[in-house]
N, C-alpha and C positions, 0 to 999 in steps of 0.2 A: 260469511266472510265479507268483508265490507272491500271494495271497489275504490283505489287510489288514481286521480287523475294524473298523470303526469305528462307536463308540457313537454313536447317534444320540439317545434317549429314554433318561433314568438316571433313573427315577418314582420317588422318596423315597417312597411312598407304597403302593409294590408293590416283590414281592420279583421283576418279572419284568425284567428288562433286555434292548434294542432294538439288534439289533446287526445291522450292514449289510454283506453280504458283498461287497464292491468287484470283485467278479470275477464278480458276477451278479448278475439281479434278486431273486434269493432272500433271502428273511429268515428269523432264525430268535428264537424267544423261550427266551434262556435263561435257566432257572430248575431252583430246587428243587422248585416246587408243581408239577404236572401238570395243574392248569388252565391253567399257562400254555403247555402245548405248543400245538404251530402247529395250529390248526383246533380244538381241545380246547373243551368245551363249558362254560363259566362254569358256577357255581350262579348262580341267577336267583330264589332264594325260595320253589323250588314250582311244582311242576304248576296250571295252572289249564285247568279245565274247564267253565267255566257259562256257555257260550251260543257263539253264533259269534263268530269271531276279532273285534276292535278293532284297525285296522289304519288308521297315519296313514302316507301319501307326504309325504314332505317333500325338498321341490324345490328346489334351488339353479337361480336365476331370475338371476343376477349376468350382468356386464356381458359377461364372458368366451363368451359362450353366443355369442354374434354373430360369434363365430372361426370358420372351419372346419373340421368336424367332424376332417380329416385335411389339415392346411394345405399336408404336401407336394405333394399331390395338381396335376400342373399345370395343371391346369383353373380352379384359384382366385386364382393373380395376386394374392393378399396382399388381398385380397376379408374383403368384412365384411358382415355382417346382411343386408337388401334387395339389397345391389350383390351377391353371390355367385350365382352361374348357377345351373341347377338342377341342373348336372352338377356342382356343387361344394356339396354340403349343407352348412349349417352346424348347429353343436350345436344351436341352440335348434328346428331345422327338425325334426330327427331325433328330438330330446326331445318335442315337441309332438307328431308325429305319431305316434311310438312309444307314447305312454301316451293318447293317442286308441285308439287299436287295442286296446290291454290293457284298458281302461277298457268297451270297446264289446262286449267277450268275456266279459266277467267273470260266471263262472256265481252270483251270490249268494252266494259262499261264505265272507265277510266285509263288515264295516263299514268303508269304506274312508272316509278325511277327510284333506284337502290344508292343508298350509301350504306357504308358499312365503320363499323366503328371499334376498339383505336384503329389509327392508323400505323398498320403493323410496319411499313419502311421508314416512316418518320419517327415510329418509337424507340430505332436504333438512335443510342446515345442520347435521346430524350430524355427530362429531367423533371419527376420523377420517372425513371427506366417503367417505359410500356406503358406511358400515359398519353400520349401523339393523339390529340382528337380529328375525328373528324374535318380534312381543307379542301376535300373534294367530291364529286358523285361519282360510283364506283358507275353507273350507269346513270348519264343523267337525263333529265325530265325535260324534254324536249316537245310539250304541245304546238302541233302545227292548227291553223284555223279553221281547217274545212272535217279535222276530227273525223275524218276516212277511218274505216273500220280494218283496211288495210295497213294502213299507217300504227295505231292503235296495236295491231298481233303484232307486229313487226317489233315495236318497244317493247312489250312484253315478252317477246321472246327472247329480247337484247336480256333483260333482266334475269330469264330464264338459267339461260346460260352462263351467264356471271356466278348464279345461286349456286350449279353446278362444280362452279368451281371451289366453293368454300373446301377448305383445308386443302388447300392445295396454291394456287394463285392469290387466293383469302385465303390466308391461316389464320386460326383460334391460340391467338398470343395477344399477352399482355391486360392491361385495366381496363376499366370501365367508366371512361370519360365521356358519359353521357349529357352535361348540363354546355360544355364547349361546342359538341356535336349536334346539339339542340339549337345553340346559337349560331355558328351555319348554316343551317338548314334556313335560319331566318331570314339570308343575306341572298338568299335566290330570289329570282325575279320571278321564274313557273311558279316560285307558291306563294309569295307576297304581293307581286305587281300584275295583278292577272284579275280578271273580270269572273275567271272560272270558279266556281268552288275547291278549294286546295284545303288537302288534309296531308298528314304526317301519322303514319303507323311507326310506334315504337315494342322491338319487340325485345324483352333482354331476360338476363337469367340473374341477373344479381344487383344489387343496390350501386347505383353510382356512387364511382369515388374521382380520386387521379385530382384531387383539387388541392397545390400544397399551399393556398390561403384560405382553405379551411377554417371554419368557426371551432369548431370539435379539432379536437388534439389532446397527443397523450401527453400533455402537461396542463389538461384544464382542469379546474376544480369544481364540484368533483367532478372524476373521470366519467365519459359517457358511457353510456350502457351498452354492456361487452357484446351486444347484438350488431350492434352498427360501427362496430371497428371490422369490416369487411375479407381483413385479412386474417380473421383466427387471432390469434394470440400476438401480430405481428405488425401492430401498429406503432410501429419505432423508427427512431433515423429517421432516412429518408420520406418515410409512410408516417413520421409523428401525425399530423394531418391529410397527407393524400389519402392514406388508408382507410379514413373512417368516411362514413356515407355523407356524399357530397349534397345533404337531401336541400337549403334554403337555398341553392343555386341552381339548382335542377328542376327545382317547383317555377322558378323567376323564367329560367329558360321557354317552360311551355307556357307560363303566362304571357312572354313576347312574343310569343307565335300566335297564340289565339289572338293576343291584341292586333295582328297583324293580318285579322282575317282569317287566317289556317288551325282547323281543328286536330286536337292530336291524341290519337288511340293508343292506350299501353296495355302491353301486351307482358305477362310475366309468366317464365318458360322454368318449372322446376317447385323443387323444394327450398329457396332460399327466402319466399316470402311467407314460411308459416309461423316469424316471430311478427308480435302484436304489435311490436313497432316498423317492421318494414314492412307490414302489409297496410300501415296506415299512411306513410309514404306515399307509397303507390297509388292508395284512394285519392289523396290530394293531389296528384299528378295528375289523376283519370277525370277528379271534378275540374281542374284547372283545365286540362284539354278540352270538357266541351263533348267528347266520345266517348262516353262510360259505356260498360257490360248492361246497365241497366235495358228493359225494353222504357220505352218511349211513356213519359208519364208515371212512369212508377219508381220508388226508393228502393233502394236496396242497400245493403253491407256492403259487399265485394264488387267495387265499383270499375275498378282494373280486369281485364280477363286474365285469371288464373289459369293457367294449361298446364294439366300433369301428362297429356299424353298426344302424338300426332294426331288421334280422330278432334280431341280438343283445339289445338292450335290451327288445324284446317276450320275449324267452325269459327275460331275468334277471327282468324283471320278473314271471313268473309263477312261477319257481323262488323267489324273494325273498320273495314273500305266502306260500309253501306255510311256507317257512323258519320263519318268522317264526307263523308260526300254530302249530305244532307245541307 
């Protein structure tokens, strides 16, 4: 069977171009720069060395989290948030307790600060409804300069506790405005204006959207591929555009963070990236961030860490802060 490229990502703005091999989940970034090869390490502005890492978790909290972590699973009966058994974890069960555990391990070896994403009070009467990105830190990233190891468990316990509270004070509502939430994250001074090494762990379960000047809409010609219309069959009205994957605004996003010095680790929580196009996505977020799943010097495919399960997302999550520290 002969193997069809199909461009997904044509970035006017970069010489790399996103092309999806229809005969696998592999991607590859063609280009003339060798920043842009697959796993290849951006410039970022410089080494930085003055103090311990600055390191923000930034959590996609959206509604999707309430899924089951692996819906084929037949234990789950099409099961949702609370109704799902225990023999059928859902995302947000797996998220919460997975960064509970990372959280309660963490040798002081960074500054760790949570935002969390949408903004479930803002996304009341928000436009598109449940799309309220990221304007705040849920726990913010507060490096003091003498980086006390004291000081250090004390924020990480602040974070702790916040994590605790997911679905509850953090509830699992609404979209997946990931690329606006990225662009905050830029506008902090702990991870932009800082001598320290600052990374950004992104950890989510599904393709960004919530963008209604989207390039993709359901009146483009031809229509995009039914993979990356995020909501099922429901990319209309309101969602003509928010609904479908907000992917050349989301790739630009981590490219202003890394230009801005800060490395950033994606983290992907489920079954929603085993189409060949949203898992090529994701590669090009994880090459643009600077923190691939790769080890050090080597290529790989799956350049994002994939997590289907808590032992998983505990292990991405500590290879992810190392990443991103570096």
């Amino acid at each position: 069977m002969h193997r069809v490229l199909i461009p997904l990502l044509v970035l006017s703005f970069s010489s790399c171009l996103l092309a999806i091999d229809a005969g696998s989940n592999s991607a590859c970034l063609a280009s003339t720069s060798s920043a842009c090869d697959a796993g290849a390490d951006v410039s970022d502005g410089g080494k930085r060395d003055g103090g311990l890492p600055a390191v923000m978790l930034l959590v996609d909290t959206s509604g999707s989290m309430n899924a089951p972590l692996m819906p084929s699973s037949p234990t789950c009966m099409n099961c949702s948030g609370n109704a799902c058994p225990q023999t059928c974890p859902t995302r947000a069960r797996v998220l919460t307790s997975g960064l509970d555990q990372f959280l309660q391990t963490q040798p002081g070896a960074a500054w760790l600060g949570l935002t969390t994403f949408p903004d479930g009070v803002a996304s009341i009467g928000f436009m598109p409804s449940g799309c309220a990105p990221a304007t705040a830190q849920t726990i913010a990233l507060t490096p003091t300069p003498s980086d006390s190891q004291s000081a250090v468990s004390a924020q990480t316990q602040l974070v702790l506790q916040a994590v605790r509270s997911f679905g509850t004070t953090v509830p699992f509502t609404g979209g997946t405005p990931t690329a606006p939430s990225l662009r905050y994250l830029a506008t902090l001074p702990a991870l932009t204006a800082t001598s320290r090494p600052a990374g950004v762990i992104l950890v989510t379960d599904g393709l960004a959207n919530c963008n209604p000047n989207n390039v993709l809409s359901c009146t483009s010609t031809p229509l995009p591929a039914a993979e990356l219309c995020t909501l099922g069959a429901n990319c209309v009205g309101a969602y003509c555009r928010a609904g479908y994957s907000d992917q050349e605004e989301t790739v630009l996003a981590v490219r202003a963070l890394r230009a801005a010095g800060v490395k950033v680790a994606v983290i992907g929580l489920g079954s929603d990236f085993s189409f060949s196009m949203s898992a090529a996505l994701m590669n090009t977020m994880a090459d643009e961030g600077g923190a691939t799943a790769c080890a050090p010097g080597v290529t790989c495919t799956t350049r994002y860490f994939q997590v289907d399960n808590e032992a998983q997302l505990l292990g991405a999550l500590g290879t992810a802060l190392l990443r991103v520290s570096q």
